[in-house]
C-alpha positions as CSV (number, residue, x, y, z in Angstrom):
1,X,39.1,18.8,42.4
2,X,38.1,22.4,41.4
3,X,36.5,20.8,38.4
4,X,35.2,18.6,39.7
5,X,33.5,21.3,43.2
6,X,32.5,23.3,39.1
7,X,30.7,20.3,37.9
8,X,29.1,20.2,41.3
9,X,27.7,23.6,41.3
10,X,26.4,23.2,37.6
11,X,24.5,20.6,38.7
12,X,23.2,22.2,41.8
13,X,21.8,24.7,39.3
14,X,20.0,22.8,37.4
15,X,18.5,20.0,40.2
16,X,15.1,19.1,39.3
17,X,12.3,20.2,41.5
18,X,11.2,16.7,41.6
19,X,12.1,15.4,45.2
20,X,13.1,12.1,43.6
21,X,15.7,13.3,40.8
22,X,16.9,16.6,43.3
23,X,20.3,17.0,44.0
24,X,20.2,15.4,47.4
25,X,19.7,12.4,45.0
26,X,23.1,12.7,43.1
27,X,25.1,13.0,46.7
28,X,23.3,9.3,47.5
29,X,24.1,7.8,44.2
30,X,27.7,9.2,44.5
31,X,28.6,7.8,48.0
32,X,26.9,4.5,46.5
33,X,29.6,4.9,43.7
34,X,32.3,5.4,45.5
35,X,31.5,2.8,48.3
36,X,31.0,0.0,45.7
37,X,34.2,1.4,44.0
38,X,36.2,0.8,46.9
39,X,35.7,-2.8,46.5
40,X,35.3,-3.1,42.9
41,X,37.4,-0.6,41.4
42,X,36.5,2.3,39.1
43,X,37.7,6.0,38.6
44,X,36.1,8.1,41.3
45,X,36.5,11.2,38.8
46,X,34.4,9.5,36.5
47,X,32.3,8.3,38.7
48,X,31.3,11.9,40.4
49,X,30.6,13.5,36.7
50,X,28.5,11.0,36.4
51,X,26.8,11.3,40.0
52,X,26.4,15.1,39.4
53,X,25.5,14.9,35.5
54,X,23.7,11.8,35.5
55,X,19.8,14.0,35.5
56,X,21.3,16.7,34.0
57,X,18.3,16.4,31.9
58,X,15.9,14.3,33.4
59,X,12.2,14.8,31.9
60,X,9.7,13.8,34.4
61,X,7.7,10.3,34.8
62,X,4.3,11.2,33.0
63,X,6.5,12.8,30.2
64,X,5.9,11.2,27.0
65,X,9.1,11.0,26.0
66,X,10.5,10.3,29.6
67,X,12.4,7.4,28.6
68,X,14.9,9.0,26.8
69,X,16.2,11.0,29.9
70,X,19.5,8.6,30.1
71,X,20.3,9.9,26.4
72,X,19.7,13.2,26.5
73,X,21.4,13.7,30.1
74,X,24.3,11.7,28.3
75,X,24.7,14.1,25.9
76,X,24.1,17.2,27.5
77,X,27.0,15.8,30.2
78,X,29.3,15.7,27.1
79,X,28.3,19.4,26.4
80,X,29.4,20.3,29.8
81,X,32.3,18.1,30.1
82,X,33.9,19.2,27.0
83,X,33.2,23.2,27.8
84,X,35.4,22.8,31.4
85,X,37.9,20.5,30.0
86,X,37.4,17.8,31.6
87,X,39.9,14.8,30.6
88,X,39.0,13.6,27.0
89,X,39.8,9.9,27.7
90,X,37.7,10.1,30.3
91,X,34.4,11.1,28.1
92,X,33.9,7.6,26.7
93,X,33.4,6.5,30.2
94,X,30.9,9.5,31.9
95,X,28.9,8.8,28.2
96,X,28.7,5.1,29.6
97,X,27.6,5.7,33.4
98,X,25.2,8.1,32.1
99,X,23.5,6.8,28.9
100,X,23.2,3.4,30.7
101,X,22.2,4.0,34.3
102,X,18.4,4.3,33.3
103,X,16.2,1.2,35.1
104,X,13.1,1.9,32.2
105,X,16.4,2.0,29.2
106,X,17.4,-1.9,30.0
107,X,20.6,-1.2,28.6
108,X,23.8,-2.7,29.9
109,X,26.7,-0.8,30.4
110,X,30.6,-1.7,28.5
111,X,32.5,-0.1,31.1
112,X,33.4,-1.1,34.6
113,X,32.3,2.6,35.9
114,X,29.1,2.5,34.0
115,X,28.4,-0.8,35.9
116,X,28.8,0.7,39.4
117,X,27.2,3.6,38.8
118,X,24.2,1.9,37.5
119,X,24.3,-0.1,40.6
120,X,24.7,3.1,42.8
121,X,21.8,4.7,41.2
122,X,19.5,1.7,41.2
123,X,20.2,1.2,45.3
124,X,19.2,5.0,45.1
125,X,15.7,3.6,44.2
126,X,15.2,0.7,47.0
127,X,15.7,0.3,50.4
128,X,14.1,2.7,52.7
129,X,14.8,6.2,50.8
130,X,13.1,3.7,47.6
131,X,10.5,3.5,50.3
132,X,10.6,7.4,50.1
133,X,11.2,8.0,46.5
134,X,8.4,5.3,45.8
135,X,5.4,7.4,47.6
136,X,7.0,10.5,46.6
137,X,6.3,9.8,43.1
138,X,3.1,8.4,43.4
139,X,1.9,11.3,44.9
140,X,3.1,13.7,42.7
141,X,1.6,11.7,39.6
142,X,-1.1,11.6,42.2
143,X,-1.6,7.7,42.3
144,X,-3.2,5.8,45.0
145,X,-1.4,4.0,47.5
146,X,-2.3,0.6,45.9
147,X,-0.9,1.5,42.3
148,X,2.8,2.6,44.6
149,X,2.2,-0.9,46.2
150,X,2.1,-2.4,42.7
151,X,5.2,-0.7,41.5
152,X,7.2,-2.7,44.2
153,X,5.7,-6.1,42.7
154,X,6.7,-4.7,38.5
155,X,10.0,-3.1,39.6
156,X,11.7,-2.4,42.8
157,X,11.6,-6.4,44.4
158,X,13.7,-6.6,40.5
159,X,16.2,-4.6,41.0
160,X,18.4,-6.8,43.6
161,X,18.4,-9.4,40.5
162,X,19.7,-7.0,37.9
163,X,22.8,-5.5,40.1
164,X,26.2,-5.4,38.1
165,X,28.4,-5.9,40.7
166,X,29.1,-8.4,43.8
167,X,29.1,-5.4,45.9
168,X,25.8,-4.0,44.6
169,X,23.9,-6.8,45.0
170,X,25.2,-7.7,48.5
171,X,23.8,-3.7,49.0
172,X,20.6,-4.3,47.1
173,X,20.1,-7.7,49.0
174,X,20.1,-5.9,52.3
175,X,17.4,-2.9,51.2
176,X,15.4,-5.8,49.3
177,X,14.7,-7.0,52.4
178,X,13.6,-3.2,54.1
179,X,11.4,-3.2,51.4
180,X,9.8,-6.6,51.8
181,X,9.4,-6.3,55.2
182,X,7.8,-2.4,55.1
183,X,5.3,-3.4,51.8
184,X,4.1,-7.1,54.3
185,X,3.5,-4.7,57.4
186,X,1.5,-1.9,55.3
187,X,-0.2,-4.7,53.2
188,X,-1.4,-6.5,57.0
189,X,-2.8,-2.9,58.2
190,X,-4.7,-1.9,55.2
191,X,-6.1,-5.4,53.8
């Protein structure tokens, strides 16, 4: 536990300013870990070094080489990881979460904790806080409200069909719907 309240604070530290990667970010994706785990297994100590290290990293959207946050979060996690001790079977699996939890990457992940936790991060990105995150975003890159629309269509309405686990898509299937039902209504009021 004290490594694990260490890892925490690390990351805390060194939360992006972007208000879609903050920290607040890594508490949702962990209690979407842990709340799929309960149901589909996993190790909830891997899990929360991945919650907390997962954007350890992160570059922003409109960085060129933005792509490659999973990897060089993944790596920098290691760093940490290895520095505090942190159980060297274990690594394998944080590496996993980590490298593989990236929507833009398409990769898929080996383990069964990397395949929660990129269904706990992706339900991070729909739903109503998606919603949130969505307009966020596209104001910050400072995109009109039709281009945010369009990102729904190319990505988000996707996700639910990509989810890892029964339990994540059962999750995803719900906010799927919150976000159908939010993009019809604003869609009716500005068209």
């Amino acid at each position: 536990v004290l490594m694990l309240d260490h890892i925490r604070e690390i990351a805390r530290n060194a939360a992006a300013a972007d208000s879609a990667h903050d920290f607040s970010h890594s508490l949702r994706v962990l209690k979407n870990a842990l709340k799929i785990a309960e149901t589909e297994g996993g190790d909830p100590e891997v899990l929360t070094a991945a919650a907390f290290l997962h954007d350890i990293a992160n570059l922003s959207k409109d960085h060129p080489e933005s792509k490659m946050s999973s990897e060089r979060s993944a790596a920098r996690a290691q760093e940490i990881l290895k520095e505090l001790g942190f159980a060297p079977g274990k690594l394998a699996a944080v590496h996993d979460a980590i490298l593989c939890h990236s929507f833009s990457r398409g990769l898929t992940p080996q383990t069964l904790d990397g395949r929660i936790f990129q269904d706990a991060d992706r339900l991070d990105g729909i739903g109503a806080i998606g919603i949130a995150r969505a307009f966020a975003v596209g104001g910050a890159l400072q995109r009109p409200i039709t281009s945010t629309l369009d990102h729904f269509e190319a990505k988000l309405f996707q996700v639910e069909k990509k989810m890892q686990t029964e339990t994540g898509r059962a999750l995803a299937r719900e906010r799927t719907k919150t976000m159908r039902d939010f993009v019809a209504t604003l869609e009716s009021e500005i068209n």
